[in-house]
C-alpha positions as CSV (number, residue, x, y, z in Angstrom):
1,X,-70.2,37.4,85.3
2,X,-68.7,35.3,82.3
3,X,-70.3,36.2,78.8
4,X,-68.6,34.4,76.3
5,X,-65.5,32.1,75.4
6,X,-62.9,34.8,74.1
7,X,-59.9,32.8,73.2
8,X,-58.1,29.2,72.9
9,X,-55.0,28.6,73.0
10,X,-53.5,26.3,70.3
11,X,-49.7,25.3,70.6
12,X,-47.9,25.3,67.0
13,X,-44.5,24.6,66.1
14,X,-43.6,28.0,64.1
15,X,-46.3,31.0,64.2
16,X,-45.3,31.9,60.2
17,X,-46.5,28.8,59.0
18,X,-49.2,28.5,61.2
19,X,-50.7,32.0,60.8
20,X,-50.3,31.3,56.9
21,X,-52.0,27.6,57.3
22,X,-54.9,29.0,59.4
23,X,-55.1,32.4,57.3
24,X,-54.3,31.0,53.7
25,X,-55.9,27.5,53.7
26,X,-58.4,27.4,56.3
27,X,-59.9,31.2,55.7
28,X,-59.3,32.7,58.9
29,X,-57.4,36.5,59.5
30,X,-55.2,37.9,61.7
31,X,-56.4,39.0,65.2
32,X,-53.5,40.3,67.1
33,X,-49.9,40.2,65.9
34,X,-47.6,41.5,68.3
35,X,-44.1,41.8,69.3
36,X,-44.3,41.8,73.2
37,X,-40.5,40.9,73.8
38,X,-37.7,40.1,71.7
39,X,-38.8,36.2,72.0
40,X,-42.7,36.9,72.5
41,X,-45.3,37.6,70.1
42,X,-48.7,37.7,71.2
43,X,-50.3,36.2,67.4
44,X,-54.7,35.4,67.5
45,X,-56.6,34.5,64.0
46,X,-60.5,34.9,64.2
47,X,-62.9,33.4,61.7
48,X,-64.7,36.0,59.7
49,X,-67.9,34.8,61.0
50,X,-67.0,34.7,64.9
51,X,-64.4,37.5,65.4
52,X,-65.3,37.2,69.0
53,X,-63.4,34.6,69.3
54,X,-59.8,34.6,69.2
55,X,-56.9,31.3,68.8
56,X,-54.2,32.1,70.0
57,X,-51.1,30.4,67.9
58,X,-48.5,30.0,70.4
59,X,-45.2,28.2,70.7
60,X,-44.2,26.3,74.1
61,X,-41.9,28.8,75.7
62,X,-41.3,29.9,79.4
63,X,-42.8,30.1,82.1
64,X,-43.4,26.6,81.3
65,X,-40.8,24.0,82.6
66,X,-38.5,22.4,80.1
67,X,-40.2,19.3,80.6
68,X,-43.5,20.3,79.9
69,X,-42.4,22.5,76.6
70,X,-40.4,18.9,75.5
71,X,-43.9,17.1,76.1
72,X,-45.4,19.4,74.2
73,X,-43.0,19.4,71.2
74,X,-43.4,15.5,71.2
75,X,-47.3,15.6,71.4
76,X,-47.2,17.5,68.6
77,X,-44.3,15.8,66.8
78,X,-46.4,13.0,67.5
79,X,-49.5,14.2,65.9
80,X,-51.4,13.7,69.0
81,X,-52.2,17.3,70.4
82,X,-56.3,17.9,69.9
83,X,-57.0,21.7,68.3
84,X,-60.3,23.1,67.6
85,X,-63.7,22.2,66.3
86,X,-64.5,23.1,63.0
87,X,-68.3,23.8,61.9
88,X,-69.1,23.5,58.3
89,X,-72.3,23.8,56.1
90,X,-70.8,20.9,53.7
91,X,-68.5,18.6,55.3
92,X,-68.1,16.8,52.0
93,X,-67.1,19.8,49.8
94,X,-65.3,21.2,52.4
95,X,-62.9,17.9,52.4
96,X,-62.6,18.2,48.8
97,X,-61.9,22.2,49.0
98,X,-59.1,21.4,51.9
99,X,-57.3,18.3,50.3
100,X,-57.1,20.3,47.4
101,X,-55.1,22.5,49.1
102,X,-52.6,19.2,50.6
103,X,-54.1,19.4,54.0
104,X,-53.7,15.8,55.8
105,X,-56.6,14.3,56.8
106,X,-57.0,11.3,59.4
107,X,-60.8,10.8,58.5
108,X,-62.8,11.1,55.5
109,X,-66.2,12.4,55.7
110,X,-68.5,10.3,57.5
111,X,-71.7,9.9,58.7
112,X,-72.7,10.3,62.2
113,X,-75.9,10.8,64.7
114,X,-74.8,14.6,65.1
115,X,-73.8,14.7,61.0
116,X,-71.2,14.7,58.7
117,X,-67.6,14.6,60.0
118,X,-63.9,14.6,59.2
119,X,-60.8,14.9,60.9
120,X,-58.2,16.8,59.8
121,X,-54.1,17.7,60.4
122,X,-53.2,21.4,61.0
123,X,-49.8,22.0,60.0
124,X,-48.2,21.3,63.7
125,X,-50.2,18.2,63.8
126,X,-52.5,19.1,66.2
127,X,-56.1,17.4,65.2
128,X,-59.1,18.9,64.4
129,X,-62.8,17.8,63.9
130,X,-64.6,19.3,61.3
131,X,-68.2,19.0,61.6
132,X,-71.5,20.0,59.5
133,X,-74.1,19.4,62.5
134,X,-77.4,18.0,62.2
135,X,-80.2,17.8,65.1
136,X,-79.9,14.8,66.7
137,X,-81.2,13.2,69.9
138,X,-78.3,12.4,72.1
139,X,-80.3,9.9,74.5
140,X,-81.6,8.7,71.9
141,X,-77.6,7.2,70.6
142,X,-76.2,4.2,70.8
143,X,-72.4,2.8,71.0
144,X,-73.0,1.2,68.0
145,X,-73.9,5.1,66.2
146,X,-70.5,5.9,66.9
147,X,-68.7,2.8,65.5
148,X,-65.7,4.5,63.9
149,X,-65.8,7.5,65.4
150,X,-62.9,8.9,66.9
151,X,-59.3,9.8,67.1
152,X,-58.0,7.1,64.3
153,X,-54.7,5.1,64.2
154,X,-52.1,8.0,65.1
155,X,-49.6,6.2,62.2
C-alpha cells in the first residue's frame, strides 16, 4: 500500500548552486549527498518541517536520450520548467524576506480564493508557487476569482 509522497524530482542546471539556493535562501538542508559514480551524485534537500519529504536536485544526464536532456536544458534555459509548491504562513513577508535575498519573482503577492500567492524563480529557472492558504470553497469559484492567476508572460 502507498503511504506518502517521498520524493520529487526537480531538474537544475548545476547541483552547487542549487543545493546552496534551496539550502541558503530558501531554508531547506541537505538530505542525501552522494557520489554514486564518477558523473552521478544522488543530492535530496528536505524542509525542516517535512523531512519526509525529499527533492531531489538533479541534472539531465543519461539514460535519458540527448534529445530529451537538450529539451530539458532549453525548458529550463527558457524559464519555463514548473518546480514545487511552496506553503507559507505570510506570503507578503515572505516576498519581502526572498527579494531581499535577489530571488526573481514573476508575481507579486496577490490575492486569491485559496489566499495569498506569488510566483517565484529558483536559480535554474524552474517556477515555483508560493502560497499562504486560506479555506476556500472551490465550487463555490468563479473564472473571474482567478483573473490573473497563472503562469505570467515568460519574458
Amino acid at each position: 500500500m502507498i503511504t506518502n509522497v517521498s520524493l520529487v524530482s526537480v531538474w537544475v542546471k548545476d547541483q552547487d548552486a542549487s543545493l546552496a539556493f534551496y539550502t541558503d535562501v530558501l531554508g531547506f538542508e541537505v538530505g542525501d549527498d552522494v557520489r554514486l559514480a564518477e558523473d552521478f551524485r544522488w543530492l535530496t534537500v528536505v524542509h525542516p518541517s517535512q523531512p519526509e519529504l525529499h527533492l531531489h536536485l538533479t541534472t539531465p544526464g543519461p539514460p535519458l536520450s540527448d534529445e530529451l536532456q537538450q529539451a530539458i536544458h532549453r525548458s529550463l534555459d527558457g524559464g519555463g520548467m514548473p518546480g514545487v509548491g511552496l506553503t507559507v504562513d505570510d506570503c507578503r513577508a515572505t516576498y519581502e524576506q526572498l527579494k531581499a535575498k535577489g530571488v526573481t519573482f514573476l508575481q507579486e503577492p496577490a490575492e486569491r480564493p485559496y489566499g495569498v500567492e506569488a510566483l517565484l524563480r529558483d536559480n535554474s529557472g524552474n517556477w515555483m508557487v508560493m502560497v499562504e492558504r486560506r479555506p476556500y470553497d472551490p465550487d463555490a469559484m468563479t473564472v473571474e476569482d482567478l483573473e490573473g492567476a497563472g503562469l505570467p508572460d515568460q519574458n
